[in-house]
C-alpha angles and dihedrals in degrees: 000000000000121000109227120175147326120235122217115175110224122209084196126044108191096035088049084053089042088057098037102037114023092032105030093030093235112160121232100240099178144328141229116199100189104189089180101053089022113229142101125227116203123196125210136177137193109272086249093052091042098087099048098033093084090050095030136020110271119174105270126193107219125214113205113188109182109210089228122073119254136166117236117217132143102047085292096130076069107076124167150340108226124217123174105212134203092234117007087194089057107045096041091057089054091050083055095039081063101051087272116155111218102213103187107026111222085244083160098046082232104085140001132175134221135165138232124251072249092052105251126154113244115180120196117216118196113237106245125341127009112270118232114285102257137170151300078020100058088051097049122110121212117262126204127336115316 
């Protein structure tokens, strides 16, 4: 398992920059303008792990600012912890052999979600490419929030 990023979800961009980057000294490390589910993700990274997080995987905070105004309540600015796996299928039927609830089934052998007992989002990204769609996954509905 690699971690991978945090998500934080930002009302305000370039406040959110200002404080980050110009106060904190994060590095803009790339940026996704999505015009059809309208948001940007910006990723940064520390200023030591500036130089090496474009060729290698360095942990990376991302800052999601949807287009369209939300209030934020319930911990839910806070979005997800991020983990690449060997095998997506496999770790998240260990998750379930253990009472885990997967939120978000990997139906496309490519991400799943599942939560915390705290309730933290924790999204699965398959290494590599995306394995073959299989059951009971493929089949599988969300459930909950994740």
């Amino acid at each position: 398992m690699q971690f991978l990023h945090t998500m934080v979800r930002v009302s305000n961009l370039e406040a959110s920059l200002d404080f980050y980057c110009g106060g904190l000294g994060l590095a803009e490390i790339s940026r996704v303008d999505n015009e059809k589910g309208r948001f940007t993700l910006v990723f940064l990274a520390a200023k030591d792990d500036a130089a090496t997080a474009k060729s290698t995987q360095a942990p990376l905070i991302e800052l999601t600012w949807n287009w369209d105004a939300e209030e934020y309540f319930g911990g839910r600015n806070f979005g997800h912890l991020a983990f690449r796996v060997a095998d997506i299928y496999q770790t998240c039927q260990k998750l379930a052999d253990r009472g885990v609830v997967i939120n978000r089934p990997p139906r496309d052998g490519h991400m799943a979600f599942v939560r915390s007992p705290d309730n933290i989002s924790i999204e699965l990204l398959q290494a590599g490419s995306q394995l073959a769609s299989k059951e009971p996954w493929a089949s599988m509905g969300n459930l909950g929030e994740w």
